[in-house]
N, C-alpha and C positions, 0 to 999 in steps of 0.2 A: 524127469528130474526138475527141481524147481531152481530156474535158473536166480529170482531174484538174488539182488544183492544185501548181504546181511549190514544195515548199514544203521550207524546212531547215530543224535547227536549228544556230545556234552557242552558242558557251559562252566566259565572260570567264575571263580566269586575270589574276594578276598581285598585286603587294606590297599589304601595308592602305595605304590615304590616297595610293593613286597614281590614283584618280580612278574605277575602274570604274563603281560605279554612276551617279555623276554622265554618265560618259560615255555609260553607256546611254539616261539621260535625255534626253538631248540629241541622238540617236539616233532615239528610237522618241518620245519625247512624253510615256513613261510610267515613274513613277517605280518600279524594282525593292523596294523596300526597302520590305515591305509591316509589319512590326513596329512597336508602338510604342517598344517598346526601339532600334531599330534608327535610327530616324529621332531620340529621341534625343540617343543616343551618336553619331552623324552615323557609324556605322561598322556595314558588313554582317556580320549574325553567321548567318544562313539564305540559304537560297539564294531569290533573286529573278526576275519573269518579267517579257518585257516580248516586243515585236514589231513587225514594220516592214516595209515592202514597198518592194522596191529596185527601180530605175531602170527593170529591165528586168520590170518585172511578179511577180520573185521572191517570197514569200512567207516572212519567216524569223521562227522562232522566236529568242528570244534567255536564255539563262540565266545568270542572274549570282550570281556566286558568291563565298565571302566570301573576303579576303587574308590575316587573322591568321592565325599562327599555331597560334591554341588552336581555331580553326572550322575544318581542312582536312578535319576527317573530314566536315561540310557540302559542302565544297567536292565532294568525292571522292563526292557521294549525287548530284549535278548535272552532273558532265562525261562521266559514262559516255552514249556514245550521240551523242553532238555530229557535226555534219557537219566543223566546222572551229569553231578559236578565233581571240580577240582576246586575243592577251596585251599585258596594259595594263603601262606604263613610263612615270612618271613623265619628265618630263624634268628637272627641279631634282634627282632624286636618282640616275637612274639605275638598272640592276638592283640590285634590295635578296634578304636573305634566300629571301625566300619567293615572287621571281622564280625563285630558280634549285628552288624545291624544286617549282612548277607545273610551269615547262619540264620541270621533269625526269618529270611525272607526263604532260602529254600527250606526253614522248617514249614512255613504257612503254606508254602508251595507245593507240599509232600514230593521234595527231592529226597526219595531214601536209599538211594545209593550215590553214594561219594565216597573220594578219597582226598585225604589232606597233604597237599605237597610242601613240606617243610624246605623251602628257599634258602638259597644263599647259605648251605651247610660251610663252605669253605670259608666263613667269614667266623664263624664260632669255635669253642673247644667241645671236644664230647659233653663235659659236664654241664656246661650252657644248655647244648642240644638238648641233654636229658632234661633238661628241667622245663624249658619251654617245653619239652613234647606230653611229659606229665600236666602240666597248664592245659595243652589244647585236649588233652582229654577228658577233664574236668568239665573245660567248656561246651565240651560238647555232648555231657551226660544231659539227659530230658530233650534231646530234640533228634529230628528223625536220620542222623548223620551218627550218633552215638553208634559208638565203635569202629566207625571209619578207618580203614587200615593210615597209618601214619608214613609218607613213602618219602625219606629223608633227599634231595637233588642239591647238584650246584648247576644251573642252567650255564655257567660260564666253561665249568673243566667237561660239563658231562657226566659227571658220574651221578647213579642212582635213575639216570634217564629207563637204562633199557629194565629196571626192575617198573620204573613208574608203568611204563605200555604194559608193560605182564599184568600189573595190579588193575590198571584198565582192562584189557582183556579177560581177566577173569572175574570184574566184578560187572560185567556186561553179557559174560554169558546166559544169564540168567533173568535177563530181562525179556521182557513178556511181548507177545508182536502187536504193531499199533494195529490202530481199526482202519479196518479198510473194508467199509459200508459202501465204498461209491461216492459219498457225500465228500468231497474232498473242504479243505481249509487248509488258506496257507494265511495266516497274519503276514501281515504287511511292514517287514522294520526297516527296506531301502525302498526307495524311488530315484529312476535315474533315467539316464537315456545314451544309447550307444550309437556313433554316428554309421549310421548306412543297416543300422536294425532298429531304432525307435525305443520306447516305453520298456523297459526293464522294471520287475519289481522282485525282492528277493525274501524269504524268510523261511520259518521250519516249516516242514508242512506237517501236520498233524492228521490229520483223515486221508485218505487220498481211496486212489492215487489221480494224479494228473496225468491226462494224454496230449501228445502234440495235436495241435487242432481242434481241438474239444472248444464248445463257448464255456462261459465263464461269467459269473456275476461278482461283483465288489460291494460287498454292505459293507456300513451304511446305506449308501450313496444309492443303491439298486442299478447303476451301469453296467452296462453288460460290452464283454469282449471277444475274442479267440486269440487262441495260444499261438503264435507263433513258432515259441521255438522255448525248451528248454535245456536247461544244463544242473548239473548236480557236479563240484569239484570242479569246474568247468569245460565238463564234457558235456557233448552234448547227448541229450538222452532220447527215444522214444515216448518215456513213459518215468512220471519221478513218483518215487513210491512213499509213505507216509514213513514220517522218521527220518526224517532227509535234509539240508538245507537245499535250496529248489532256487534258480534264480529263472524267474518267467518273461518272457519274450514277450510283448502285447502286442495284439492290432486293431484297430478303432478306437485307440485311449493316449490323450496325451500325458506328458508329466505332469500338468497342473490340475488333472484330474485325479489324482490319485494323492494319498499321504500314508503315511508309517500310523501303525492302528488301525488302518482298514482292512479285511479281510478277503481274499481270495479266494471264491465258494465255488460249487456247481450248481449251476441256477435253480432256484425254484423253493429252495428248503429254510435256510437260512432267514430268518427274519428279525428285523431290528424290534429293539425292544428299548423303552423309556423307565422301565421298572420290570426289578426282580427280586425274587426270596431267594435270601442267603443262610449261611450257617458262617457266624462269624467269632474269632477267637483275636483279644487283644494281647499282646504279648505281656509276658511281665513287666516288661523293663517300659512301657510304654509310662509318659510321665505323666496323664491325664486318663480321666474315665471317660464314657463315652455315653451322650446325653441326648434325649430325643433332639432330631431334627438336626444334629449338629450337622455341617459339611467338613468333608472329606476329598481327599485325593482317591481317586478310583484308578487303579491299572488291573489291566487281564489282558492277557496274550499281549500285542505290543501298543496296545490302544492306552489313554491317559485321559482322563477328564475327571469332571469334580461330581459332587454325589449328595444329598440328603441323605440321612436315617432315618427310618422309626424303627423304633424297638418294639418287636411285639409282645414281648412277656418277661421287660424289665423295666423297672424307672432309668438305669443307667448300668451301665457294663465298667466294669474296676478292671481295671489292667490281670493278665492272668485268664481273664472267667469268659464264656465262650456262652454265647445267644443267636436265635434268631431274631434277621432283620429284612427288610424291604429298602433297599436301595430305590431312591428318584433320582434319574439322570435329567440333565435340561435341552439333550437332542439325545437320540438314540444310538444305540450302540449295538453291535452284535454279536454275542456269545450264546453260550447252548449249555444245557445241564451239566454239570462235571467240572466246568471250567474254574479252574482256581482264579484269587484274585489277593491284589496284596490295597491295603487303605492307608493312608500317609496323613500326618496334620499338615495341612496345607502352609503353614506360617506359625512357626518354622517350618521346615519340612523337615519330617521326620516319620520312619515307617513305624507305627503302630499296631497294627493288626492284621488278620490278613483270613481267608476262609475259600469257601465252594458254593457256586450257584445252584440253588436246589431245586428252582423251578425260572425259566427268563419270559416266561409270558402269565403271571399271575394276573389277579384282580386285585384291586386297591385293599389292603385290610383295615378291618379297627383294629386297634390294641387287646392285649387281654384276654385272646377268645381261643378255649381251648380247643377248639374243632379245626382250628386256622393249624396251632401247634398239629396236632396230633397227626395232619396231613400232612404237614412238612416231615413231620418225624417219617412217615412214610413214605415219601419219597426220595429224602437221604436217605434210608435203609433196608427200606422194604425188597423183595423180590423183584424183578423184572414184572411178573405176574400182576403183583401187589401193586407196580408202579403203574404198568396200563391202564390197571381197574382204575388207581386213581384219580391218573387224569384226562380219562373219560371223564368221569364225574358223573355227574347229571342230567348232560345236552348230549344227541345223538351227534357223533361225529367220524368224519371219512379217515380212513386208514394215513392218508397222504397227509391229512392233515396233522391228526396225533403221530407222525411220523417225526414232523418239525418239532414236537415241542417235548420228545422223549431223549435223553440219550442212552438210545438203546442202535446196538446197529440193526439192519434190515432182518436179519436172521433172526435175531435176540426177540425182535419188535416180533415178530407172526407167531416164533414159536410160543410167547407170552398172552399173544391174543386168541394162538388157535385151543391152548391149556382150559385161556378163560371162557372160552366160547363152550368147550367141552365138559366142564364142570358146570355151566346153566349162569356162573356170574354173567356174564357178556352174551349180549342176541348179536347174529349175524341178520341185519335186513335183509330181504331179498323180497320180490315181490312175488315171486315166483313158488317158495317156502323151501326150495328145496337148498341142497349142502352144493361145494365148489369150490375152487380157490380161490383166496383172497386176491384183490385186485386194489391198484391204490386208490379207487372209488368207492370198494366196499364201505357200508354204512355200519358204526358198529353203536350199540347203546346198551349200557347196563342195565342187568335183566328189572335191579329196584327201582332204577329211575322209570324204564319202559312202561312198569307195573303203575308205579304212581301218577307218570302222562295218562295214563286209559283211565283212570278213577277220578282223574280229573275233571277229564274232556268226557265221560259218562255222566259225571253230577253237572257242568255245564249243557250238556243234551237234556238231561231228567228236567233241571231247572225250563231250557226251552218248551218242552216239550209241556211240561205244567202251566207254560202264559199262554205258549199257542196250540193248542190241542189240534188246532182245523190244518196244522201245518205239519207235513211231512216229516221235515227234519230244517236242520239250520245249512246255509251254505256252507259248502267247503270250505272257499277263500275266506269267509268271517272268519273261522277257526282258527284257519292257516295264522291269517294275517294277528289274530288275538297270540299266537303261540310264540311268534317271531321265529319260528323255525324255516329253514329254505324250500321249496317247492317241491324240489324231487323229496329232499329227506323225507319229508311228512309224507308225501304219496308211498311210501318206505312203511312207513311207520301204520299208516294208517291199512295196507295192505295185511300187514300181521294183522293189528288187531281184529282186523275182518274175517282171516283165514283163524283165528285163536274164538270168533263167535262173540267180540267184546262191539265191534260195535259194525251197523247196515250203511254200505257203501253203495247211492245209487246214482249215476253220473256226476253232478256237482252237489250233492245232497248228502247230510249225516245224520240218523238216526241211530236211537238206541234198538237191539233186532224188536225185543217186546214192544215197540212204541206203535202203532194202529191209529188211524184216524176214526174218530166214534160221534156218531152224530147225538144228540138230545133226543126225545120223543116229537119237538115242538118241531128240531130240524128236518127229522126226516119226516116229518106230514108235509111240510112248504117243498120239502125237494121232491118226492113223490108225487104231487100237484102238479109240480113243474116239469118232470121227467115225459107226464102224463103230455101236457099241451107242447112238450119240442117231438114229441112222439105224431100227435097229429098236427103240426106243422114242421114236417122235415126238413121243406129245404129254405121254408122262411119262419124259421125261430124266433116265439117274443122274448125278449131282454128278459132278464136275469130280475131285476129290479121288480118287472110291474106283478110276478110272485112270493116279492118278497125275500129273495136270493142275496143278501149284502154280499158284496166285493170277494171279502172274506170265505164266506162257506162258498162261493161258486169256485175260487180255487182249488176251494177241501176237495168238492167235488169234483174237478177235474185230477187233484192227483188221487183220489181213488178211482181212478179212472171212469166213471159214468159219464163226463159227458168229456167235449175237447174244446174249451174254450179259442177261439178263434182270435175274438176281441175281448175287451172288458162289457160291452155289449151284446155279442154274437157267441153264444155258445150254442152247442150241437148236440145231441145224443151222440156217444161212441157210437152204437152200430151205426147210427143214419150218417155219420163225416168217415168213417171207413170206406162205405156201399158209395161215396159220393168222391172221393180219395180213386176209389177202383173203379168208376166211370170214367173220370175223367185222365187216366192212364189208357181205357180203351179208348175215348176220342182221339189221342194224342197219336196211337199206334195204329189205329186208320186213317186218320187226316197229316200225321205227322205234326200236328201244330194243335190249339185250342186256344180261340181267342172271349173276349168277355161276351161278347155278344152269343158264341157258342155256349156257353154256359149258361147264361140267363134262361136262350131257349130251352137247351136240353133238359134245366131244372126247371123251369119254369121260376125263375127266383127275377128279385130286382136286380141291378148295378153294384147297388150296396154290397148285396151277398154276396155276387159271384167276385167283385174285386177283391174283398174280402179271406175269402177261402184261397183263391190265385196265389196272395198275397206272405197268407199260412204257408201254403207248401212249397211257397219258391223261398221260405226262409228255413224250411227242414230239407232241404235239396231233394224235394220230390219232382217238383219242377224246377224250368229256370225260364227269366221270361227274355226273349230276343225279341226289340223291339217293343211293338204293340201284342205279340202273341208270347205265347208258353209252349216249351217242349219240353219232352222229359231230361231232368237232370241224368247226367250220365260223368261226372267228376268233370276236376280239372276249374 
């Protein structure tokens, strides 16, 4: 039986002085407004917590949040992440201001379950009621709250309390379970410290789950921690599961290390980003258009900072009308595909629009370009399938990596890559050629991109291969290094194309397979010539030069293997440095040693030669020299 606890949270919205906190109190038992400013001013200026357990055994957090005006950027640190709200309405007054400026944030937020608690009923008459309740229905046709049960309370006498939990409970039954990838996140909206436990930080958690003891990373910043100790309602827990308000216990991080908008990850996945594509919708009501470059107020999950645009396939966005854009941050920030976000005019301040991150590690775009569009359109909408293939792209890349930059969870993610793999879009590298399971190292690369690197790096060979005919092939590491691709990958990569017949892999060398080294008529009479006089002098060979051998073709002919160049002056016939190779392994293996003087005599050759030769095979680990002598190499 699955013991987790079924547990949510909501979050209050709604005008200053239309009762939220109160209402929360009267709810849960417990007073949000933990400030002594706050208590006061009898008015919420931070965001407050409370909790309560419904009818049906439910488990909810609750976060309450401030109404002014001058606190939304509070408000906007606390709603990210909510299962569903309570947008509080007054009934003596009706929607006010900064009703329509919440609604309009958890519409951008896709909050689409809520209920509206019509406040302070014992202050009106029924026909008041009624008309204010006909008002907030109107207001709340076109946005994702439309139809929201209207669940009349007096938080003072009590009444219509226990119908409000029923309507929570059953418009939470049907809410969907978070993700629980492994990849936890918990934004960051307290920082504190408890005396004789240290570093506390509290917020929703969203992915999970979190284990006691587990490390921990904080992006931005990339610090890293362990869990001490958690709590949820403030018990203490094992294990706080996503969905949750989660207050964390640290150990290795002080308070001054930490702030509200930071994020609380499992290491490794997470990565900050300076620029991202969006999908972004200005509200109607918003009082200005939206023009390249302009700056903006930026929030998502409980983070705030300021932003450029560019618009990619508008001159300007009119209040209402819904584009994409490429957000530039001026330090980076941490978010992940999916993540909603709300934009505010910085001065005034005022929330204007608001959307979804559609991709948080793009490249820089230009404007105007339909291929830019049509990508984005596919990966807001596409398939999980559709989205892999995506953003693969074009560069061969490891599982772990396109793990960071998808939101897809773990499962979602293979079952999407093993589809594409199966249908021929997506190669699995391996060097090996054969099938397995995926590991977060596997190499994966789209079958068109794979196809168009091999016809690439085949016309780069062709080309080689037509200046220097006398030459094998081109180095590896050239190739590598011209591809910019990493070492194993291409050893990956290049391995296919070898086992597929596309291109001759021969230690650090690449050839096209048809490419042959072919000598002229002129060449092979001078090498023939030559061949002739290293033949009748074996072990004292004349230079390369005085037959007329340039630099060049004495190479060719050493990788067609005829002779073994030793020096750039000392080449050898193959058989005769073979027969000379297996002597002087037999001297070694009855004298146990072979020194130069042994070898002059035994060949009859000069200094020159025998240092020479010594010198070749203690550099192929034929021999090794100790000392003044050579023995056989034998590793190490």
């Amino acid at each position: 039986m699955d013991e987790r606890p079924h547990t949510f949270v909501i979050g209050t919205a709604g005008h200053v002085d239309h009762g939220k906190s109160t209402l929360v109190k009267a709810l849960t038992g417990i007073d949000p407004d933990r400030l002594r400013e706050e208590k006061e001013r009898e008015m919420t200026i931070d965001l407050g917590f409370a909790w309560l357990t419904l009818p049906s055994g439910r488990q909810v957090s609750v976060v309450d949040v401030p109404g002014h005006e001058r606190f939304i950027k509070n408000m906007l640190a606390g709603v990210g992440g909510i299962d569903a709200a309570i947008l509080v309405i007054a009934a003596d007054e009706g929607p006010m201001p900064q009703t329509d400026e919440h609604l309009a944030i958890l519409d951008l937020l896709q909050i689409e379950r809520g209920i509206v608690a019509l406040t302070k009923i014992d202050m009106v008459d029924d026909d008041w009621r009624d008309l204010v309740t006909e008002e907030i229905r109107e207001k709340l046709l076109g946005s994702t709250l439309a139809g929201a049960p209207i669940a009349p309370v007096s938080a003072l006498s009590g009444a219509g309390l226990d119908d409000l939990r029923a309507a929570i409970d059953k418009m939470l039954q049907d809410v969907a379970p978070h993700n629980e990838s492994g990849r936890a996140r918990l934004p960051i909206d307290r920082v504190f410290t408890i005396s004789g436990f240290g570093t506390v930080v509290t917020g929703t958690l969203l992915d999970g789950p979190l284990d006691l003891g587990q490390e921990i990373e904080i992006q931005p910043s990339g610090r890293r921690g362990r869990i001490r100790g958690l709590q949820s309602h403030r018990f203490k827990v094992e294990r706080a599961f996503p969905g949750t308000r989660t207050a964390v216990n640290l150990s290795g991080m002080a308070v001054e290390d930490l702030a509200r908008g930071e994020v609380l990850t499992t290491p490794g996945w997470l990565t900050p980003t300076s620029l991202i594509d969006a999908q972004l919708r200005l509200i109607a009501a918003a009082p200005l258009s939206l023009e390249q470059n302009d700056e903006v107020g930026f929030f998502t999950g409980s983070s705030e900072t300021l932003a450029r645009v560019t618009l990619l396939n508008d001159q300007r966005i009119e209040p209402g009308e819904e584009s994409w854009v490429q957000f530039r941050f001026p330090a980076p920030i941490a978010v992940n595909k999916g993540d909603r976000f709300i934009i505010r005019q910085p001065s005034p301040s005022l929330t204007i629009g608001g959307g979804v991150v559609i991709d948080p590690h793009p490249k820089r775009h230009r404007r105007f370009r339909s291929e830019v569009i049509d990508s984005l359109e596919v990966l807001a909408a596409g398939t999980p399938a559709e989205i892999v293939a995506q953003a693969i792209g074009s560069r061969p890349v490891e599982l772990r990596t396109l793990a960071r930059e998808v939101a897809l969870s773990d499962a979602d993610l293979r079952a999407a890559v093993d589809e594409q793999i199966a249908n021929g879009n997506v190669l699995l590298l391996r060097r090996s050629g054969g099938d397995g399971p995926l590991t977060p190292t596997s190499i994966l690369m789209r079958a068109d991109a794979f196809d168009t690197f091999i016809r690439g790096l085949r016309q780069t060979l062709a080309t080689f291969h037509e200046r220097q005919p006398l030459r094998r092939g081109m180095a590896k590491e050239e190739v590598r290094s011209r591809s910019g691709i990493a070492a194993r990958i291409f050893e990956e990569i290049l391995a296919r194309a070898a086992a597929n017949g596309d291109l001759a892999v021969e230690g650090d060398i690449l050839r096209r397979p048809e490419h042959e080294i072919r000598f002229t008529s002129d060449q092979r009479q001078r090498i023939d010539r030559y061949l002739a006089a290293l033949r009748a002098n074996p072990h004292t060979p004349p230079p390369p030069a005085e037959f007329g051998i340039e630099p060049e073709l004495a190479i060719a002919l050493a990788e067609t293997g005829e002779v073994v160049r030793v020096d750039d002056n000392i080449v050898f016939a193959r058989e005769t440095f073979e027969q000379v190779q297996r002597e002087v392994l037999e001297i070694i293996a009855r004298e146990q040693r072979i020194t130069l003087s042994q070898f002059r005599d035994h060949f009859g050759s000069s200094r020159k030669y025998a240092q020479a030769v010594l010198e070749y095979l203690d550099d192929r680990r034929v021999t090794r020299r100790v000392g003044d002598e050579r023995v056989r190499y034998t590793g190490g």
